[in-house]
N, C-alpha and C positions, 0 to 999 in steps of 0.2 A: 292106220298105217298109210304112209303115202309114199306113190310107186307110180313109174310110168307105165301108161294103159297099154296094153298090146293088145294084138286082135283077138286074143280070147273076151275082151273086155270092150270088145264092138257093139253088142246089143246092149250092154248097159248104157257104155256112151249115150248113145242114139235115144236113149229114153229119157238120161240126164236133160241132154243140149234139147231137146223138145219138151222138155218141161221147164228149163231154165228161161226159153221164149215165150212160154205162156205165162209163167209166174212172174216175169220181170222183159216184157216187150220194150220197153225205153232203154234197157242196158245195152242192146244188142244191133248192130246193123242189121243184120235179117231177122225175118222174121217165121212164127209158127209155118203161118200159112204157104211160104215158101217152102221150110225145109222137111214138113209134112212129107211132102211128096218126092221127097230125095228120092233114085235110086238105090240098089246096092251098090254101083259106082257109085254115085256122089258120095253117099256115107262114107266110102271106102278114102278117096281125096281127101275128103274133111280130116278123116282121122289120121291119115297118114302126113298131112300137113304141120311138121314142125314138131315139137314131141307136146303129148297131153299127157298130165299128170292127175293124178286124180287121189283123193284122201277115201279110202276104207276104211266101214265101220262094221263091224259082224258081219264080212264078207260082201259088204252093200257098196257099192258105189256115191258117196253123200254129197261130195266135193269135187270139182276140176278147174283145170288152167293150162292155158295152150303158150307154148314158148315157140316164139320163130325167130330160128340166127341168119342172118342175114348173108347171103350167097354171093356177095360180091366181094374183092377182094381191099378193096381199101372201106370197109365198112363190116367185114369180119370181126369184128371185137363189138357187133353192137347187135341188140336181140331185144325182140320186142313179145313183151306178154299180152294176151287176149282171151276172151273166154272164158274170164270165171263165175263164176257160180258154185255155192254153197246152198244146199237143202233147207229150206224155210227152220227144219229143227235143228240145225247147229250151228243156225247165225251168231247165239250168242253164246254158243261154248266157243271154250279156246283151243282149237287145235291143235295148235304148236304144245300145248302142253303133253304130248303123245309121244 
């Protein structure tokens, strides 16, 4: 199922996007060793930045992808994606068939 993360779905984040940096350090502008050491703020920013969506599986958190629309007014119709990451075990399923 896939559904936008709300903060019940904070510590899973949090373990996703820190394993998604380890498994795949060249995908991402930051990196482990930086966001290791987030605060609870910082986590809290990250996730509240733009809406994250994220695909469940038996309750699990496998998949995400971060959407940011843009805040200004003659650039309102334009949104840019960031952030995703899919779990080494469902890279080659198809999700969309769900």
């Amino acid at each position: 199922m896939i559904k936008i993360l709300q903060s019940i779905n904070l510590n899973d984040f949090i373990n996703l996007r820190l394993e998604s940096l380890e498994q795949n350090p060249d995908s991402f502008l930051s990196t482990f060793v930086e966001e290791v050491n987030y605060t609870k703020q910082d986590w809290q920013n990250k996730f509240q930045s733009g809406y994250w969506f994220g695909y469940f599986e038996n309750d699990q958190l496998c998949a995400m992808i971060n959407l940011q629309l843009s805040n200004k007014i003659k650039t309102a119709h334009i949104a840019e994606i960031s952030g995703l990451y899919i779990k080494k075990s469902l890279e080659k399923v198809e999700l969309l068939k769900n």
